[in-house]
N, C-alpha and C positions, 0 to 999 in steps of 0.2 A: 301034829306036825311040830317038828322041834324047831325053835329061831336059832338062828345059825348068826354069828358075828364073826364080819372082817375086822381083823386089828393089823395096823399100818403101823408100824413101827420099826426103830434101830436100837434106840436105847431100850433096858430091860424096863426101869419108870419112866412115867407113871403108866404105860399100862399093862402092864404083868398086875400089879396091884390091884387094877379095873378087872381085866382077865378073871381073876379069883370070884370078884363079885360078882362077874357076871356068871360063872360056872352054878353059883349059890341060886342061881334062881333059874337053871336049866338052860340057860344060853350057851352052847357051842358054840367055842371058837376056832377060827384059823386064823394063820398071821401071816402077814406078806412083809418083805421086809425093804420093798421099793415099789414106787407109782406103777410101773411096768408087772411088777409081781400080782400085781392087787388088779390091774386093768385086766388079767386073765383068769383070774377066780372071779369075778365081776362079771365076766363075758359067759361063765358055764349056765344052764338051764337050769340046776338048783345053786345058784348064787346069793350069797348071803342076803339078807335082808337089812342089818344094822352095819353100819361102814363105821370104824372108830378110829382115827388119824390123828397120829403125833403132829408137832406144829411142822418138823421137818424129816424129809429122808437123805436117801443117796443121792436119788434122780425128781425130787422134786417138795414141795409143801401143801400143807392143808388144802391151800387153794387149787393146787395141780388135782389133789383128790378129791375135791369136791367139783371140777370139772368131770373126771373121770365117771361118779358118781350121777352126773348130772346125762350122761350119754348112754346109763346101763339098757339094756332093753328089760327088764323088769325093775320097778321101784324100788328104790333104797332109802335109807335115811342117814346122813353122813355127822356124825358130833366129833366137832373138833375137840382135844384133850391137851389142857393144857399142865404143863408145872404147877406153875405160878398164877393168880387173878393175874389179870390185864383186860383191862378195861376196854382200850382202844380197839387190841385183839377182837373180844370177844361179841364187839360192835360191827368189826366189819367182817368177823365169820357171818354172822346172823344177818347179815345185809347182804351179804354176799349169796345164801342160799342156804347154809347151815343149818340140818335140824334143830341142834342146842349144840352146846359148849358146856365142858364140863373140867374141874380140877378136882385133886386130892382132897380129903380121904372123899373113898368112893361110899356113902352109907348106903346099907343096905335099901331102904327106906325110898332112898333118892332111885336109886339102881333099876331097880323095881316098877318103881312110878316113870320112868323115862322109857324101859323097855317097853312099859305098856303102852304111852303115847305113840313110841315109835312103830311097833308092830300094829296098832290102828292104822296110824297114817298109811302106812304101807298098804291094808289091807281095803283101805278107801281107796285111795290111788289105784290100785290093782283092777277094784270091782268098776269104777269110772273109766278105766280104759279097756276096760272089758266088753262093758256098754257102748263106747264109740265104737269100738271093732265091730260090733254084733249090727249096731245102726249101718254101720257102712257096708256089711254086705248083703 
């Protein structure tokens, strides 16, 4: 199975830049370029699995898509991408629900090591509610 990544963005950086990395290590992507775009790729039955959002769009912010995120009917994992560090930012993505937070440059190294965390998680998540489904009927 190939990982599929949503990338939420308006500006071309920073993740055209991520995009590249992520291609390097067989991740597919598509991009939505509004909350509403991305709430309908998100809704399909093979729906990406990695959610990557700029801090803002048209119709909304990180935080609009990590609600979005948080409502999918199969698991995701949502890494807010930023420009710049910020501190504050990256405090209350990660409080807020955030799988990670991630800025410029994207190493390959880092790239790699976070796809694989997140494609776990995903794939814990998935088989635990899998197991509730199966208990419950």
């Amino acid at each position: 199975m190939v990982t599929q990544a949503l990338l939420l963005h308006e500006q071309e950086q920073p993740l055209a830049s991520l995009k590249l990395a992520l291609e390097k290590h067989s991740v597919g992507t598509v991009r939505a370029h509004s909350c509403r775009e991305a709430l309908s790729m998100l809704d399909q039955d093979n729906s990406p699995m990695l959610f990557f959002t700029d801090l803002t769009v048209s119709d909304g912010s990180w935080a609009d898509a990590l609600r979005l995120a948080s409502q999918t009917r199969r698991p995701v994992c949502l890494i807010v991408v930023s420009q710049l560090v910020d501190i504050p930012l990256y405090i209350a993505a990660m409080e807020s629900g955030a799988f990670d937070f991630m800025v410029p440059p994207f190493w390959d190294d880092d790239v790699a090591f976070l796809v694989r965390r997140a494609t776990n998680d995903v794939a814990r998540r998935q088989a635990t509610k899998s197991r509730a489904v199966g208990r419950a009927a």
